[in-house]
Every structure is written in C-alpha cells, then in structure tokens.
N, C-alpha and C positions, 0 to 999 in steps of 0.2 A: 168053914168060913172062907177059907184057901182057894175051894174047888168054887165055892157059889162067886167071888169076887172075878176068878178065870171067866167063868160062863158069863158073866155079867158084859165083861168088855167084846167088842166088837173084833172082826177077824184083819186081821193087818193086809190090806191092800196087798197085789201082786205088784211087784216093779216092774215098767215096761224096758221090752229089750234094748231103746236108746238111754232110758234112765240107766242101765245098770253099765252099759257100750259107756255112757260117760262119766260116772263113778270108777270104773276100770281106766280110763284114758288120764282124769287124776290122780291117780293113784301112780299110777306108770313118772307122772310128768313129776310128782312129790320124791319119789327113788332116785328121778335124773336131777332135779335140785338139790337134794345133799351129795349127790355125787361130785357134781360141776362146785359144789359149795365148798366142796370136801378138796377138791384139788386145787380152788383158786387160792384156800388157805397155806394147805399142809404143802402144796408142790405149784408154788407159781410158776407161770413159764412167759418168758418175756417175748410177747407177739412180736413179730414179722411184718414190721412197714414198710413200705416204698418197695414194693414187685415190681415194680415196672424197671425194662432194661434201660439205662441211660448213658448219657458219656457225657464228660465234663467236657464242655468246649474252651472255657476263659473262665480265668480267676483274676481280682484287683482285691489285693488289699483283703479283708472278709467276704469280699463277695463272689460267688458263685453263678455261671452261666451251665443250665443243664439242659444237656439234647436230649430228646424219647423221639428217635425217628419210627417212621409207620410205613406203612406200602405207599403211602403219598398219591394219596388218587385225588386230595385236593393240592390246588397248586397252589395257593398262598399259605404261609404256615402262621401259626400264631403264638406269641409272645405272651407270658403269662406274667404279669404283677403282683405280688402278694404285699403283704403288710410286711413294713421292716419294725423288727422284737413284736415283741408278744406272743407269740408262737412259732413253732417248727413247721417248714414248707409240707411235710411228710402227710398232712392231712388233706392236700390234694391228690397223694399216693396212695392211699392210705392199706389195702388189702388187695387182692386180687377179689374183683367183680363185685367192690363199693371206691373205684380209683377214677376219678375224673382224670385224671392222665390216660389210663385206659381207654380209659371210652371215647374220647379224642383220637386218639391215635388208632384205634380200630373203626373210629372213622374215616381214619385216611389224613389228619392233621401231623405234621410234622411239630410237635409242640417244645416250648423254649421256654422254661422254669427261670425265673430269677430267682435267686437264694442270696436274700441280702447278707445271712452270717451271723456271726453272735459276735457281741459286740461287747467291750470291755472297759473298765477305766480309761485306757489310755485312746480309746475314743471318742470321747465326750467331746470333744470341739466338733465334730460331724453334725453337721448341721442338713433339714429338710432342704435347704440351696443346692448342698454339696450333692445330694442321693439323687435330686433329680436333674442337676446340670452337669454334674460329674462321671457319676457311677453308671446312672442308667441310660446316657448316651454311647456310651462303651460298650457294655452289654448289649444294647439293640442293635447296634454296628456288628457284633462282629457274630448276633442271631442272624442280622444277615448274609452277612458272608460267608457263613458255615452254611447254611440255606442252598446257595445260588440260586433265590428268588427275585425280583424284580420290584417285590411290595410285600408288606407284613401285616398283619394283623396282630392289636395289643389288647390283651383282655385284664385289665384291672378289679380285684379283687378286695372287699374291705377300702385301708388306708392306700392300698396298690390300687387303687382306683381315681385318686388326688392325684398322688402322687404321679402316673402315667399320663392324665388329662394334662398336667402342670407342663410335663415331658414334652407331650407331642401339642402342646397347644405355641410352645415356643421354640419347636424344631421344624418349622415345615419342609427343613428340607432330606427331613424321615420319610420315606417312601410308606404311606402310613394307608392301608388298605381297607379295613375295619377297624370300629372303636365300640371297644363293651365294657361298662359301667354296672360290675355284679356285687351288690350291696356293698357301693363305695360312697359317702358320704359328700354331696359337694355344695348344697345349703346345711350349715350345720347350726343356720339359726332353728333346726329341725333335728336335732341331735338326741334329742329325749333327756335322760338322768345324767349322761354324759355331759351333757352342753350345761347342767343346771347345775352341778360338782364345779366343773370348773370355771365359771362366771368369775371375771373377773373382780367382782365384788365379794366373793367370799375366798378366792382362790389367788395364791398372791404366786404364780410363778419362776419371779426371778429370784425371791427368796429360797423357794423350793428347792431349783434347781442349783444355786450359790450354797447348801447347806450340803444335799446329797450329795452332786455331781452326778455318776451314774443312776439313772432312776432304776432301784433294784426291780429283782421278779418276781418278789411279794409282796410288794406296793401293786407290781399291776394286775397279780393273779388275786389281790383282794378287792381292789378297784370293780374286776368279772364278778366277782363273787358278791358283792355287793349289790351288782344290777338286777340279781335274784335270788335273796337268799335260799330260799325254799329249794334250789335247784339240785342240792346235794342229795336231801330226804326223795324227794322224787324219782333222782337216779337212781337210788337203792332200792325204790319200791321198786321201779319196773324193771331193774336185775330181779328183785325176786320173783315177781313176776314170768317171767323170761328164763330164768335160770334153768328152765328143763333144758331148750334150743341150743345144741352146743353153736349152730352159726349165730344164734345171738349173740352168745357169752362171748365168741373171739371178735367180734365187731367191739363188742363192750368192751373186752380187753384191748383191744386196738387204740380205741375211741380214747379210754382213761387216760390209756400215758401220754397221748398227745398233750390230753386235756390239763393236762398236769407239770406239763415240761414247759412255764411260761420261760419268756424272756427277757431282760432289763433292754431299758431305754441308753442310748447316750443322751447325756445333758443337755447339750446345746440342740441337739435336735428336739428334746421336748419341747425345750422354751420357745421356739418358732412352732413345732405344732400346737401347742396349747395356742397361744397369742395369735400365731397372723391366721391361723383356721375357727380354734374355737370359739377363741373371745374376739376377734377382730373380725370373722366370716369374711377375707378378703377375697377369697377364689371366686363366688358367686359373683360379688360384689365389682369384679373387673380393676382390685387393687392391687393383688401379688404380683410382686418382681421376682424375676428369678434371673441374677447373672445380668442386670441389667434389662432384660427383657419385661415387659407386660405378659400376665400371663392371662390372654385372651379367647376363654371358652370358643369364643366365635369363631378363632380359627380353627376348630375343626370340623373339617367340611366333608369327611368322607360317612357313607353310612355308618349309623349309632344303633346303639341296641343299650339298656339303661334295664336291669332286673334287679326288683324289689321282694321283699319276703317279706309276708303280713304279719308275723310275728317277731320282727326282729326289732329285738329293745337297744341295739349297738347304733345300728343305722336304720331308722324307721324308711318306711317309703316316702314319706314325704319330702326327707332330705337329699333322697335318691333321684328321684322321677326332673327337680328341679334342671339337670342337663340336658333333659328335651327339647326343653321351653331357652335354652341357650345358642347349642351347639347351629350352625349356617349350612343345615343340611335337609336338602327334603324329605330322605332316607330315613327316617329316625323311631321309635317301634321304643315303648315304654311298656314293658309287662309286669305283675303281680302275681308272684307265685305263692303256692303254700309251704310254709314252715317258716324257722326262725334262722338270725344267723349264718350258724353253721350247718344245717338243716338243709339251705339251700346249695351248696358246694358238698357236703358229705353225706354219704346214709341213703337208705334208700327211698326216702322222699326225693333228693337231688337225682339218682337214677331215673325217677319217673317223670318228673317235671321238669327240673334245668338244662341235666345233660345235653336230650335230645333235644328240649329250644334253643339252646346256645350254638351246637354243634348244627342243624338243619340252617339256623339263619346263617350261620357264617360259609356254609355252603355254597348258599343258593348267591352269596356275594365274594365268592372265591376264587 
C-alpha cells in the first residue's frame, strides 16, 4: 500500500537556481539576525554620536555656541536653530555618512550649531522672550565674529524655526543672508494633534504649569508618543526585519538613544509657547512682542526657502509653507519633500532629498 500511494504522487518539481540563490541568501540573513540579536542583548555597546570635529566658540548660562569649520569654499556660513528641550542637538550629527553637519561642511559651509542646553528647575523663569531676545542674539553675534563674515545665513529647524523667524524678524540690524524654515511650524492654526491637545479649551496651561513648574521628559516623550502609538511595534518590526544589515542595526542603535534621551521644558517658557503660538497663533497673525518689538514676518526680506515633509504629524506642511505667503521677498521657494519629521533632517531619506536641496540653494545664494 506504502509502494502503490509513493507511485501514485507526482514527482517534486526542480528548484530553480534563483529560487534556491534566495532561500540561501535567507538563510544567511536569519544567522546574521540572531547574531546582531544576540549582541544587541548580551553585549550592548553604546554608539558613537556626533563625529563631526567641532570647537566650542561661546557659552551663556546652558547655552552652547558650536563651530564644524569646513574648506570654506562658500563664503557665507550658516547658523543652525534647533528646538530648545525635547531632544539632544546630536541628531544633526548623528554618525558618520547620515550627519547633516557633514554633509554641510563637505560642502564647503562653515556651520554654527546652537545648543540651547538642558535645562533645570532653577530655570523655569526662562521665558520664549528671553531665548529669542537674549540668548540667541548673543550667539548669532559672536557666530559672526568667529566667522569673519560680512552676512550669515540662519537655518531654523522644528521650534528653531519660530523661534529664529521671531529673531531675525526683530533684529534687522543682523547681517541676515539667507532664511530657511525646515519643518518649523509658523501657522499653527495647522498644527494637527498638537494644536487639538492643547486648545485652550480643554488645556488649561497656567495651571499646568503653577503645579509642575519644570515640564518634566516624560510628559513630553509621552506627548511624541502619543502622536503615534503604533510607532514602537513598527520600529521593532523593521529592526527585525533589518537586523541582518549591521550598517542598519548601528543607524538603529544611533537612532534609539537619541530617540530616547527627551528633555524637560522650563516653565515659564511653556506657558508662552503653548499660549501666545498654540492657542493664541500670534506669530502668523502679526501679534507677538518680543522685547517690546512687533514681531513682523514682513520684515524678512532676504531670500527664503520654507521645507515641508508630507508625513510629518509634528508640523504638517500646511503650517509650514504659510511663511511664503508672509515673508517681503521675491526670492522665496516653498518645497515638499518625502518623509516624516525626523525623516527629513536624519537618515537616509534626508541624504537623498533635503541635504542636497538645502545645501545647492543656499549656494547658489552665497
């Protein structure tokens, strides 16, 4: 019965030599995932940020002024804004050949890191007034005079994007060369979950801030976390997925501890960013004082550049691209790139797409 049910079945297909070439090439990639799995458990090893050589120019108070000089074959250098708390500046450094400081400065930019600091209880009076009439007039003063250039260029990043428009909209007498708005929010009646969280009608800030004092960095790494829950499960899928590539795994190890290193708010600076941006949208709107000043989108009149990212649930493009439609300049160049966030500043989507836009425009205007 044995022999007769054998004969009965049909003869098992040949495999062909790419079917078997990629059953082999799995199999290979399945050995380097428990291996990479096996190390990132039993023997972590704490990656290597910020390659890039620098020199600290000026320090005030927590904040930090950092040089990455280059061959300088452009002559205007550029000033870079980042968001003050929330995260670590390092993810503009972040490895060697995924480092937007790199790739600037092998462009020939002489590039100038603000590093607002980390910030503590006993800085809760620091107010969005003080960071932008204070601290980062200081710092752009003495980028230039560490320079010995003639005019600058300020590239705002995120909330470093408000906050540096606020800057140079009420200094004109900043030598101010170029102005780049890379997914920095400046209608945040366009804010998305953000703007809808903190609506003054469900969000009562001055309490908030009268109870906490510091807004710690588990409030704000659940605030991110919140924007997309799903986003943990997903990272772990495509680590496993990935986990053969060891230049994945050390991007992903890169990537993680960044991702993981939030930072708390001072007080008094929430309660004016929530209030006079979120819930009050006064920046658009030609209401914000700063120091006595108006703070007047219109005056900036030197060429603009304004980058959006179509996935990004922080600052949609809609709240972004609104600076075009402001700023009293002929020069002005609104794009849309792909990815999200952080997507568009780190990894190698920003390699392919932002880097090289960001750095060509500011060339050809250098």
């Amino acid at each position: 019965m044995k022999d007769e049910l054998f004969t009965m079945m049909g003869e098992m297909p040949a495999m062909s030599p790419e079917m078997l070439a990629r059953m082999r090439e799995e199999a290979n990639r399945n050995l380097l995932r428990m291996k990479h799995f096996g190390e990132m458990v039993m023997n972590p090893k704490e990656p290597r940020v910020g390659p890039t050589p620098r020199q600290e120019i000026f320090r005030t108070n927590k904040s930090r002024l950092w040089r990455y000089e280059s061959r300088r074959t452009v002559r205007t250098p550029l000033l870079f804004v980042p968001n003050l708390g929330i995260s670590r500046p390092y993810i503009f450094d972040l490895m060697p050949k995924g480092s937007f400081v790199e790739h600037m400065t092998q462009q020939g930019f002489d590039f100038y890191l603000v590093d607002w600091g980390v910030f503590g209880d006993e800085d809760n009076g620091l107010t969005v007034e003080d960071a932008v009439t204070k601290i980062l007039p200081r710092l752009a003063r003495k980028a230039l005079e560490s320079s010995g250039a003639s005019e600058m260029s300020v590239l705002g990043y995120c909330m470093g994007a408000p906050l540096s428009a606020s800057f140079v909209a009420t200094h004109p007498e900043f030598p101010l060369k170029n102005y780049i708005d890379m997914a920095g929010p400046i209608d945040f009646a366009h804010v998305g979950l953000f703007g809808k969280w903190l609506d003054p009608r469900y969000f009562d800030v001055d309490k908030y801030v009268d109870t906490l004092g510091t807004i710690p960095a588990e409030m704000v790494k659940m605030g991110f976390k919140l924007l997309k829950p799903t986003m943990d499960t997903s990272t772990n899928l495509n680590l496993w997925w990935n986990l053969w590539n060891p230049d994945y795994v050390s991007g992903f190890t890169a990537l993680n501890k960044w991702a993981n290193e939030y930072l708390p708010f001072p007080g008094e600076f929430f309660r004016q960013w929530v209030r006079d941006f979120y819930q009050q949208n006064k920046l658009i709107k030609g209401e914000l004082t700063m120091a006595g000043r108006r703070v007047d989108l219109r005056e900036i009149r030197c060429p603009v550049l304004a980058v959006g990212a179509k996935e990004d649930n922080i600052a949609p493009p809609a709240c972004v691209k609104p600076l075009i439609d402001v700023v009293s300049t002929r020069d002005k160049e609104y794009v849309e790139l792909p990815g999200g966030h952080i997507s568009l500043i780190a990894g190698r989507g920003a390699s392919v797409h932002c880097w090289p836009k960001v750095a060509s425009w500011l060339a050809a205007r250098s």
